[in-house]
N, C-alpha and C positions, 0 to 999 in steps of 0.2 A: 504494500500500500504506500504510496508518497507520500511522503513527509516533506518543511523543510529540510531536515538533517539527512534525506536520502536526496533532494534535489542537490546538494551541497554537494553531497561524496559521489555523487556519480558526475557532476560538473566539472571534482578538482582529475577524479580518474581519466574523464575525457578528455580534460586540458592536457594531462600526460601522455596520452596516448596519441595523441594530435602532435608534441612535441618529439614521442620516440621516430612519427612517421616521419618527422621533418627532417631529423638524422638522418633520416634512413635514405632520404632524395640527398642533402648534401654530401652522402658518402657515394652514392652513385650518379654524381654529377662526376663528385671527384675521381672515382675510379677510372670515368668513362672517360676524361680527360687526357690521365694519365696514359690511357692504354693509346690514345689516341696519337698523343705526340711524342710517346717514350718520355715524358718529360715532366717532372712532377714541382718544380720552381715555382711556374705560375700560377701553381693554388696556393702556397705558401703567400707569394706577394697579394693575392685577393684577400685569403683570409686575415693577411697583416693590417689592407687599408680597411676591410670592415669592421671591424674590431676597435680600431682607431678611430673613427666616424660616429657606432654607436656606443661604444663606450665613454665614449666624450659626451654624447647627446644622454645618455644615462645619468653619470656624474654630475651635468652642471642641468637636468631636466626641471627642475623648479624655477631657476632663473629664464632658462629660456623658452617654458611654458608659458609666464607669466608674460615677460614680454610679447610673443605673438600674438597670443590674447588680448593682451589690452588692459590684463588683471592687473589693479591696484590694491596695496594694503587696506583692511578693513582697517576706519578710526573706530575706536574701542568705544568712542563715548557716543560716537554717531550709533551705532550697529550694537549696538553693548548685551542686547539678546540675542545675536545671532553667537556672537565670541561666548555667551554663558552655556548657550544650548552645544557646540560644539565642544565646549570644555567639559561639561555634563557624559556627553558621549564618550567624550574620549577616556574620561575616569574609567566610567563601564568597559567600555572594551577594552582596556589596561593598558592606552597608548598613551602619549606625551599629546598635549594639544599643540595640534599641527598652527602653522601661522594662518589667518584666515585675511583671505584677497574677494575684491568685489570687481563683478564685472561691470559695466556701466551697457546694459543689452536689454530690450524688453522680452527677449524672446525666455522662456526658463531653461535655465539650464544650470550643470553643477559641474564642477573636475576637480581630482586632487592628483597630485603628479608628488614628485622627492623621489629620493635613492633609497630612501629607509626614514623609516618615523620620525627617526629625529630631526629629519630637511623636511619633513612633509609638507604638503600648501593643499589646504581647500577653501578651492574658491566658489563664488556663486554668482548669478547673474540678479541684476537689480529688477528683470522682470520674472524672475523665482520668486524671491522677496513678497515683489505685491502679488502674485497667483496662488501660492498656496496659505494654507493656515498651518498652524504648529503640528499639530502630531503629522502631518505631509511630509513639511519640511523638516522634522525629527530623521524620519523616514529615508529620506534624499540625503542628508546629512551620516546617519549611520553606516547608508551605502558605500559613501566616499570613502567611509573611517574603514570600510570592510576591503574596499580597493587596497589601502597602507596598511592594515594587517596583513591581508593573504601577499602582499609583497608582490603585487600584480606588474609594481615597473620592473622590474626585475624581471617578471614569466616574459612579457613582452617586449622587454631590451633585447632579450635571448632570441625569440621571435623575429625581429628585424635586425637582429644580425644574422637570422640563419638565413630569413630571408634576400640581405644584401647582398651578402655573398655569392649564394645561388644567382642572382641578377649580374652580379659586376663579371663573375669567372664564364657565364653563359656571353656576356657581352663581348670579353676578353675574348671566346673559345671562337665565337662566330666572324668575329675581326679577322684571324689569324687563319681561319679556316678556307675566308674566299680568297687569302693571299699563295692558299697553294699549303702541301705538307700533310704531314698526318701518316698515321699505321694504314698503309693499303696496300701493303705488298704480301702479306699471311693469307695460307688460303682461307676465302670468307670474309676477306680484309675488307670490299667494298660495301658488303653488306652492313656488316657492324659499323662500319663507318656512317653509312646513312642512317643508322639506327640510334649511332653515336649522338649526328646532326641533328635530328628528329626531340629526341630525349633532349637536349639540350636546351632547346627552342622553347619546350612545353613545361620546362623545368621550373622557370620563372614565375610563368603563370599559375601550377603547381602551391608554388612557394606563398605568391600573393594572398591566394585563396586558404591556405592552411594559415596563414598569420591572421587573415580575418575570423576566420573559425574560432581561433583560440581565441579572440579578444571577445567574440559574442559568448565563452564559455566561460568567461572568466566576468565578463555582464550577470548573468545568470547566478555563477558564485557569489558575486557580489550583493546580489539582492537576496539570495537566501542570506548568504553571512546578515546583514544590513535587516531583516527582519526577525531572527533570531539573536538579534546586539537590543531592538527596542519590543520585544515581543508584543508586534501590532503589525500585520504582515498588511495590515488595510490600508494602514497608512501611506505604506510606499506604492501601494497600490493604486489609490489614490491620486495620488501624486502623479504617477505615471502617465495615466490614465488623461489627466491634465496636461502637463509636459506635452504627449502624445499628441492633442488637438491642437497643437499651437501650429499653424504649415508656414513661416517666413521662417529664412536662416538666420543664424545669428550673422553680425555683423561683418565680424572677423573670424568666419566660419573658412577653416584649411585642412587638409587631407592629413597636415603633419602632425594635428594637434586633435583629431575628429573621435579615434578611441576612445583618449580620455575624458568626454564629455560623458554623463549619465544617460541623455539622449542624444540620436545622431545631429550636429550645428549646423545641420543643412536643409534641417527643417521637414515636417511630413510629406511633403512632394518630391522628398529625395528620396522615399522609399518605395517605387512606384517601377512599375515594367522591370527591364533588365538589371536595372541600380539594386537590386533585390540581392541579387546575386555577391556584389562587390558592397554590401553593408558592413561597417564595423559592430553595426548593433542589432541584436533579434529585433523582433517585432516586437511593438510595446504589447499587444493583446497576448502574446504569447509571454512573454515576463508577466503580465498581470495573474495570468491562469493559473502559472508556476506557483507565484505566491498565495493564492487565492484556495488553489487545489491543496496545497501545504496546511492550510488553516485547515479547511474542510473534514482531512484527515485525522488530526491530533484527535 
């Protein structure tokens, strides 16, 4: 029967299983590579600059979340229930209270981004603020705090580097490949070669789609975690529910910052035909059911 606490453990097992598969295409990019040019350097050099790119973007991700966004420090005396209700939470859930940033956006929305608790940042939009009411916005609030528990920048730093890499070495392998070279002298050489080619190509897009996977899996985690921190699974439900009917972007709605929001910044008309596919976030009626079906249960 579902539960929260079974939506939770078959979320964090799927987020796993989603990451072993990811391995498992970056070992077989790499193999095919290798077998391809006898020459095993230029994975080294790929996996050097991704690593260097997201591990930088991991490291300094509060600072340069905040900026893209637009997020400014919350004043304490302006917002001085939003800073209690968050320090409230964060008691409960036995984290350090995170710095709290406002967005200046009517559209609602929520993100919290850091390398670990103790950098944490959650921010909110000034049109959350005036949409929801308290136990909502409990609700939204706990989510974020359940995002810096479960250590979600971290699953997903992992995630777009497995994914960069697979991108840059497939970019590298195709470059190199119309300039002529490669294993094609083994019998069967030509075949594997194209199969080489093939694999290569699809590897990317592969990669794209398993990183979006995880990040709606970890959505999901989140709002169970996030309703077992305020045991009121309505509230975020609610909330959702709300969030959901809003259809304008946010402002400063980008691709590079779009994960971390509670809802997708591109507003309900971005989840529509083929965009369905390339979502960083489930459906809101489908998070609501999760949660909803969880209460039903107990």
């Amino acid at each position: 029967m579902a539960t929260l606490y079974t939506h939770k453990d078959s979320n964090i097992f799927k987020t796993w299983l989603l990451m072993g598969v990811f391995f498992a295409i970056v070992v077989g990019v790499g193999w095919a590579i290798s077998w391809y040019y006898q020459d095993q350097s230029i994975l080294y050099i790929a996996i050097g600059f991704a690593l260097l790119m997201n591990v930088g973007s991991y490291w300094f991700s509060d600072k340069l979340v905040t900026a893209m966004t637009g997020a400014k420090p919350a004043d304490e005396g302006q917002f001085r229930e939003l800073h209690r209700l968050i320090e409230n939470l964060a008691i409960t859930a036995g984290l350090p209270k995170p710095k709290v940033y406002i967005v200046e956006d009517p559209a609602p929305n929520a993100f919290a981004t850091g390398r670990d608790p103790k950098h944490a940042v959650v921010a909110v939009t000034t049109g959350l603020l005036s949409m929801l009411d308290k136990t909502e916005l409990e609700g939204v609030i706990a989510h974020e705090l359940s995002h810096i528990g479960n250590r979600d920048m971290l699953v997903m730093t992992v995630a777009v580097v497995l994914a960069g890499f697979v991108t840059i070495i497939a970019d590298m392998f195709l470059r190199m490949s119309f300039a002529g070279g490669g294993n094609r002298d083994s019998k069967g050489g030509n075949f594997l070669a194209i199969l080489t080619i093939v694999g290569v190509i699809l590897a990317p897009i592969a990669a794209a789609l398993i990183k979006l996977a995880i990040s709606r899996r970890r959505e999901y985690l989140a709002d169970a975690s996030g309703a077992l921190l305020t045991r009121y699974p309505e509230g975020l439900a609610s909330a959702l529910r709300k969030i959901g009917s809003y259809a304008a972007p946010m402002r400063k709605a980008n691709d590079a910052t779009a994960h971390l929001f509670i809802s997708n910044p591109f507003g309900a008309r971005a989840m529509k035909g083929i965009a369905h596919l390339f979502m960083t976030h489930p459906p809101i009626e489908s998070r609501i059911t999760a949660l909803l079906d969880g209460r039903e249960a107990r």
